[in-house]
N, C-alpha and C positions, 0 to 999 in steps of 0.2 A: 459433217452434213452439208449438202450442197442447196440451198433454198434458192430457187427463182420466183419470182412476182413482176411480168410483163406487164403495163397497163395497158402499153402501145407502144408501137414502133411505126417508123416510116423513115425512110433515105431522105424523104425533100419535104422541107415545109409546106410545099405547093399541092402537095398529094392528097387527094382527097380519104381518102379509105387506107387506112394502116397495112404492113403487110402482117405485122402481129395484132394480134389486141386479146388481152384477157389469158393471158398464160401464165400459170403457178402451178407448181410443187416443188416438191422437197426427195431429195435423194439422201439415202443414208449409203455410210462408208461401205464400198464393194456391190451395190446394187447397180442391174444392167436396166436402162427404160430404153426402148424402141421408138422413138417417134415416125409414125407413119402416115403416109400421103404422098399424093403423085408433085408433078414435076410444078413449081410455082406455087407452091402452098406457105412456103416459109420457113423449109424444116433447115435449109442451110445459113438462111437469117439467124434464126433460133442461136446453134451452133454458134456462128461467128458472135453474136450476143453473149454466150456463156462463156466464151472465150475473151472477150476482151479487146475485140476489133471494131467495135462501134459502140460510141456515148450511146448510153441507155439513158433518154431523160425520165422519162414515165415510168418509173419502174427501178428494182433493187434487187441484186443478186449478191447473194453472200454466202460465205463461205467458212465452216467452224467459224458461226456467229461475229465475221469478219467482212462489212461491204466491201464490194469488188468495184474499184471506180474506173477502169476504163481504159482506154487510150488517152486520154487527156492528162490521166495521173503517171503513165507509164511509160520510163522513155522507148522501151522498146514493147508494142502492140504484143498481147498476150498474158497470159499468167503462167507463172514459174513453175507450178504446182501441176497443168494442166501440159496437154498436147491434142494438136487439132492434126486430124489427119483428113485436108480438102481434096475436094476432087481434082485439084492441080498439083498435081504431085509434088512434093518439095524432095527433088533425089539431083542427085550430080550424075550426068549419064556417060559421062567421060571417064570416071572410075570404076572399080568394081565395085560388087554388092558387098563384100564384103567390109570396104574400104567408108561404103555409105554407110553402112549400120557402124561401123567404129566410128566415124566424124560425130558421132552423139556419146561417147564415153570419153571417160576423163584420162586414157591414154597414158595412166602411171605405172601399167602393171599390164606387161605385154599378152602375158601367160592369161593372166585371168580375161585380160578382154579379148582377147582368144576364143576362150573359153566361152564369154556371155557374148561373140557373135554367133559361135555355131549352135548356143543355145536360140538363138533367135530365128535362127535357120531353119531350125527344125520347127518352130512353132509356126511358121508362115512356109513350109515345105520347098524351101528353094538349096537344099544343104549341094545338091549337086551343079548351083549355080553359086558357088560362092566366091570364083575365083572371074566369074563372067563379068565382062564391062554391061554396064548397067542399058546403055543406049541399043544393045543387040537382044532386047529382052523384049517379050511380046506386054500388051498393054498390063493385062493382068497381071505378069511377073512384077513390072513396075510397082504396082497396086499394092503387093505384097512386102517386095522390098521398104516402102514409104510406111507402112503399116509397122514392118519390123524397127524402122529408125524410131519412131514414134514412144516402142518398146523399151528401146533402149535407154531413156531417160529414166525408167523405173516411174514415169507419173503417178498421179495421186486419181488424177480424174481424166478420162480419154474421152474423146472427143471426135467420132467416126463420121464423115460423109460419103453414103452411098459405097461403102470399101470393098464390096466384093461385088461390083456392077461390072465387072470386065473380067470375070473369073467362069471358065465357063464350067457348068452344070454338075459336070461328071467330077469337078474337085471339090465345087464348093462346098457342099456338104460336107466334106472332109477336112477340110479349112476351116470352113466354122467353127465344127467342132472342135478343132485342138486350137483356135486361137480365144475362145470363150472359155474352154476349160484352164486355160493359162492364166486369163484375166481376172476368174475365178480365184484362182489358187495364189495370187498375188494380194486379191482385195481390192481390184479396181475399178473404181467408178465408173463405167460406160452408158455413154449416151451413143445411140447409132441412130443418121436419121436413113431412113430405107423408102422403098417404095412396095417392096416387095414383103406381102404377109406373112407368107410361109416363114421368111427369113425373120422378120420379128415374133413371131410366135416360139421358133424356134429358141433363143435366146435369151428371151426379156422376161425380168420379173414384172413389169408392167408396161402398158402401150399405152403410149398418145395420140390421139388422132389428131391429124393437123388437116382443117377442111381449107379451101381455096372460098373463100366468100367470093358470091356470084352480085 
């Protein structure tokens, strides 16, 4: 179970008004939350908070009844357990896609991670781009590709910003669907913060609303 309890948050001492404050629940194993709200509301604060990239003083997040302490306890920023998939893509675009989704397997067993890229392939619909260098791919593709590395660690709890914002219309629905029924059928924890209703209605066993205090 994944419990958060935000008291507050702020980047600078000096700031008057928190970008979070008063944020709590609890996720159980394989449950998807939506949190929604437009652009400055704090949904990608939240994320990098659940994730492990900024001291959370006011506040405790734990994990199977385990506090999660931070960047300060960890030498390298994040959690093990976890994958953040930001709006900055983290892809090598000099390689292929396929080459991107293996740099996240453990590369003892050719055949099988073979095997668990073209499975990834097919879950983010790029199987006829698998041999393309990453950097000739349009924004969305990228989106997908980053989405599939993301995958391929098998995490416990995923961690989406805005992931299908540069995917246009005519797939997304189609993409949705077969990368929530995957995440589904694996057991994975998803958090997505979206903008977009339809998109979390679609998905989520529950929605958060993240208002922007005026």
């Amino acid at each position: 179970m994944l419990d958060i309890n935000i008291e507050s948050f702020k980047y600078e001492k000096t700031e008057e008004t928190p970008i979070l404050q008063d944020v709590s629940f609890s996720l159980e194993k394989g449950e998807h939350l939506a949190i929604l709200g437009g652009s400055g509301c704090g949904k990608s604060t939240l994320l990098h908070l659940v994730y492990g990239l900024f001291h959370l003083k006011n506040g405790e997040i734990h994990y199977n009844n385990t506090k999660l302490l931070g960047p300060t306890h960890n030498l390298i920023p994040g959690e093990p357990f976890m994958k953040l998939v930001a709006q900055e893509l983290n892809i090598m675009p000099f390689i292929s896609v396929a080459e991107n989704i293996a740099s996240h397997l453990d590369r003892n067993d050719k055949e099988k991670d073979d095997a668990r890229v073209d499975e990834l392939l097919a879950v983010v619909h790029l199987t006829a781009y698998k041999h393309t260098k990453v950097k000739n791919l349009s924004g969305g593709q990228k989106q997908r590709v980053s989405i599939a590395k993301a995958l391929a660690q098998q995490p416990e709890v995923l961690l989406l910003d805005e992931p299908f914002s540069s995917i246009d219309t005519f797939l997304k629905n189609t993409l949705r669907r077969s990368f929530f029924n995957y995440t589904r059928s694996q057991n994975i924890t998803c958090i997505i913060a979206t903008h977009d209703s339809e998109e979390a209605l679609s998905f989520s066993d529950r929605i958060l609303l993240c208002v922007m205090e005026k």
